[in-house]
C-alpha positions as CSV (number, residue, x, y, z in Angstrom):
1,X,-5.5,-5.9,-23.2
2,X,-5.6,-3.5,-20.1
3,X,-7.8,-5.0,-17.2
4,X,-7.8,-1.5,-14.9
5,X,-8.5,-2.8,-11.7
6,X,-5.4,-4.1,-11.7
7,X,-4.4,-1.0,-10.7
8,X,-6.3,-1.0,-7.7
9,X,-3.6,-3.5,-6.4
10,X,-0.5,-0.9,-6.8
11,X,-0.3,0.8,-3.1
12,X,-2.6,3.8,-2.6
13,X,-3.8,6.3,0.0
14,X,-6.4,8.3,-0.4
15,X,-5.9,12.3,0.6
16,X,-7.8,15.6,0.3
17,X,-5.5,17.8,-1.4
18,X,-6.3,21.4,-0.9
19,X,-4.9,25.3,-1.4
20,X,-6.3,28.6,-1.3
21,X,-7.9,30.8,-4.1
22,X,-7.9,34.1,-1.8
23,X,-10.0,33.3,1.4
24,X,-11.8,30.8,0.2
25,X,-10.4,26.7,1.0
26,X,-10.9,24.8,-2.2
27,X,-9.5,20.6,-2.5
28,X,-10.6,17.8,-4.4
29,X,-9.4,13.7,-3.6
30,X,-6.6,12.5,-4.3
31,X,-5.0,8.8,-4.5
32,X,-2.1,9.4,-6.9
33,X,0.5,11.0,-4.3
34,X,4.6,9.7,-4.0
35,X,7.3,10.9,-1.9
36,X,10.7,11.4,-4.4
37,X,13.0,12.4,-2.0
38,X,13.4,13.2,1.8
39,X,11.6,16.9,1.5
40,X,9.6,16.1,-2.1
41,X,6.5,14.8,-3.2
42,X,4.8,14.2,-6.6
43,X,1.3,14.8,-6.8
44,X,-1.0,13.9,-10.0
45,X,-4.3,16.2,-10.9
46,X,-6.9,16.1,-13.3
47,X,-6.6,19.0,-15.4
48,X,-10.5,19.4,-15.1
49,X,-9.7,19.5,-11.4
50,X,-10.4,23.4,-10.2
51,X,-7.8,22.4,-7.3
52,X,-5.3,21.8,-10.6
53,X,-6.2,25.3,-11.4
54,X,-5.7,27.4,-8.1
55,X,-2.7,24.9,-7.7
56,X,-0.9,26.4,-10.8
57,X,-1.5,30.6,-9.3
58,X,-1.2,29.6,-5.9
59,X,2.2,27.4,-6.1
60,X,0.9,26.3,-2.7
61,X,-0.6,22.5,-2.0
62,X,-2.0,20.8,1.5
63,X,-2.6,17.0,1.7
64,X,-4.7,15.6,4.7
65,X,-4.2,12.0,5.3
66,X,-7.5,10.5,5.6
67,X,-8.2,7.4,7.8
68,X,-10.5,4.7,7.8
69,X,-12.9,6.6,10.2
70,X,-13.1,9.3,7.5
71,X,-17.0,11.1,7.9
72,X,-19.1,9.2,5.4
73,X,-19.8,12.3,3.4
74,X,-16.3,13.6,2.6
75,X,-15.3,11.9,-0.4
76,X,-18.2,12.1,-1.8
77,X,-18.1,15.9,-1.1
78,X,-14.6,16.2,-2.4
79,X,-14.2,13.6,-4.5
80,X,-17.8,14.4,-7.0
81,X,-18.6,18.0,-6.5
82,X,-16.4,21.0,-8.1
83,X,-14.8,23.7,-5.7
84,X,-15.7,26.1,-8.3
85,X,-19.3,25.2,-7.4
86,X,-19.0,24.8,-3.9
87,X,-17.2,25.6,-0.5
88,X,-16.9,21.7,-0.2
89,X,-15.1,22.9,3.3
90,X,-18.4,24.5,4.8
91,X,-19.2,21.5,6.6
92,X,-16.0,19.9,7.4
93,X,-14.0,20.5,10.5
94,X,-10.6,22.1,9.1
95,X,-7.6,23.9,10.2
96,X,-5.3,26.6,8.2
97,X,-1.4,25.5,8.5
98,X,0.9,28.1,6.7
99,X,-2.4,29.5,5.5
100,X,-4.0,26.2,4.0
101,X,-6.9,24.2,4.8
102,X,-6.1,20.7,6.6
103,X,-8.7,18.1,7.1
104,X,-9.2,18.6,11.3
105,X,-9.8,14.4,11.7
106,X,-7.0,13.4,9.5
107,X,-4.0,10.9,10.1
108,X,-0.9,14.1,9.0
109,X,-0.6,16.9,6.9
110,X,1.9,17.7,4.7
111,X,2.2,21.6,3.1
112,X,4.2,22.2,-0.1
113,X,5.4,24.4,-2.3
114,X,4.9,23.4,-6.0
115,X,8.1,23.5,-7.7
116,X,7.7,22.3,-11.0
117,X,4.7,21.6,-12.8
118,X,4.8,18.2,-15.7
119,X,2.2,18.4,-18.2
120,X,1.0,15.1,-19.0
121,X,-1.9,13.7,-21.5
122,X,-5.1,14.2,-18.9
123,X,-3.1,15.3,-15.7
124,X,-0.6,17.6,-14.1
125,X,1.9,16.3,-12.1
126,X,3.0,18.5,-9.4
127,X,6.5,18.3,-7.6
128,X,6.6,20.1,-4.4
129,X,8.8,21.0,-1.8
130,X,8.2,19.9,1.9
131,X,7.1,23.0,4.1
132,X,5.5,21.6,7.1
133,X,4.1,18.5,8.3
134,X,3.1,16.2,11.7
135,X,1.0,13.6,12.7
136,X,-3.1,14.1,14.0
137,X,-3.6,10.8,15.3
138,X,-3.1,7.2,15.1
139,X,-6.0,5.7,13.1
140,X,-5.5,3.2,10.4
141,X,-4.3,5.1,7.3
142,X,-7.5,4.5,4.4
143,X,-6.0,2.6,1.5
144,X,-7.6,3.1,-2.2
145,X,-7.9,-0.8,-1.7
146,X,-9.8,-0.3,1.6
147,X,-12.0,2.6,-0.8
148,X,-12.9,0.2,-3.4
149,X,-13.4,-3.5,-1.5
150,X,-14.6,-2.2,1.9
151,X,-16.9,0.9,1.4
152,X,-17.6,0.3,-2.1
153,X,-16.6,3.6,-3.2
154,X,-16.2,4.7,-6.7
155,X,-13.7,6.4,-8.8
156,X,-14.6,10.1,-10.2
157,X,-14.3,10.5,-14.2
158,X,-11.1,12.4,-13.4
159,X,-9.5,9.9,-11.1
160,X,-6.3,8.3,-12.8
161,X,-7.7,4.8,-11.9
162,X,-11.7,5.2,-13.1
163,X,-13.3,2.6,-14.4
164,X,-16.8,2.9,-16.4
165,X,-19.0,0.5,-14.5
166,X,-20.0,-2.1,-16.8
167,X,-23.9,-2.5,-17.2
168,X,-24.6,-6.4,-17.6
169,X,-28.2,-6.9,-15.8
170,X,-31.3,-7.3,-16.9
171,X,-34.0,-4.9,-15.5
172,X,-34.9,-1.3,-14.7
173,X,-31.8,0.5,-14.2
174,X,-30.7,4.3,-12.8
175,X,-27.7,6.3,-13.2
176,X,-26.2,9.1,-11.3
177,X,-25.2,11.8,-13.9
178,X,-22.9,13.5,-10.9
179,X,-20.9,10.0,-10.4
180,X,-21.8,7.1,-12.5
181,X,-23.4,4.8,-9.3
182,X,-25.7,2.6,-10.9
183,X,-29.2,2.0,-9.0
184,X,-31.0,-1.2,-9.7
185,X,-35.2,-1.1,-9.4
186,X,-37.6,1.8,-9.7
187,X,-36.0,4.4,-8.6
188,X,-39.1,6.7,-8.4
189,X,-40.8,4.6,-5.7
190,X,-38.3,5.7,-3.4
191,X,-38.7,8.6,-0.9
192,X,-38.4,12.4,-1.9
193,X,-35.3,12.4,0.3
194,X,-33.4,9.5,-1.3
195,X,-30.0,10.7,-2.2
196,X,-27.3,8.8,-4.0
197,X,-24.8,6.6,-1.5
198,X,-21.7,7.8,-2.9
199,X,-21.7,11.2,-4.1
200,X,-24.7,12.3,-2.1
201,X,-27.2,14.1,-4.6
202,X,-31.0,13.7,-4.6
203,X,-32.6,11.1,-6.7
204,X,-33.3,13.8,-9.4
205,X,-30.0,13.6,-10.4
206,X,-30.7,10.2,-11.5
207,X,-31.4,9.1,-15.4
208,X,-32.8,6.1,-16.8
209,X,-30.7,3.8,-18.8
């Protein structure tokens, strides 16, 4: 039997993957990214992802290299919410390199150009071709490790690695509908503006289980 978080122990970064759909910046998290050759990269998408859509008309694909001094809010932002829903980029300091969005405080960027999409059971996996690229600065590079065992984060539904959080104590017991965290207490003695610590909606978001 499959224990997932093994997989938490295979090597991961975590990126903001982003494109275009006309003027509007849309992206979404990404951990699943490999380099194939010297000028090619793989990258895996949910194909409830709305990035995984624009992706597929665009043929155009950004990844910003997030560090470990990542702004508390962004993967929540990117990682929980739906560009189809949002401008997850209205309040995040960005850049446009060969006209798509790059995360200002990242480690690098990389721009592609999708050359061949695979189709797989809950994913796409897009190959891309190596357009542009530097380094932003030197931070330490954030690790899907360094996600899960240091700020706690959590995997979205669509993430390749999720794992539903297993309920085992005893007690009164919330759950975020947006992304699965699990608050333990009364959750309606807290304050109006309590909002959830990992994907950042308000309490009302919240259902009893």
């Amino acid at each position: 039997m499959l224990n997932k978080a093994v997989l938490w122990n295979l090597s991961y970064g975590v990126y903001i993957v982003s494109t275009m759909e006309n003027n509007k910046p849309v992206g979404c998290v990404a951990n699943s990214i490999m380099q194939l050759t010297h000028d090619t990269i793989a990258i895996s998408l949910n194909h409830q992802n709305y990035t995984n859509k624009i992706t597929k008309e665009t043929k155009k694909l950004a990844i910003s290299i997030l560090n470990t001094e990542v702004e508390e809010n962004l993967i929540p932002t990117f990682g929980f919410c739906s560009s189809k829903d949002r401008n997850k980029f209205e309040n995040v300091e960005y850049k446009l390199i060969d006209n798509l969005p790059i995360i200002t405080n990242a480690n690098g960027y990389i721009t592609l150009e999708i050359i061949e999409n695979v189709e797989l059971e809950t994913h796409t996996l897009f190959v891309g071709k190596i357009i542009n690229g530097d380094i932003l600065n030197n931070s330490i590079p954030m690790t899907y490790k360094y996600y899960h065992e240091v700020i706690k984060g959590r995997a979205p539904k669509t993430a390749p690695t999720y794992i539903e959080e297993e309920i085992t104590k005893e007690g009164i017991k919330y759950k975020c509908s947006i992304c699965g965290y699990i608050y333990e207490g009364d959750i309606d003695k807290e304050n109006n503006d309590f909002f959830c610590p990992i994907c950042k909606q308000p309490k009302n978001v919240f259902v009893k289980i």
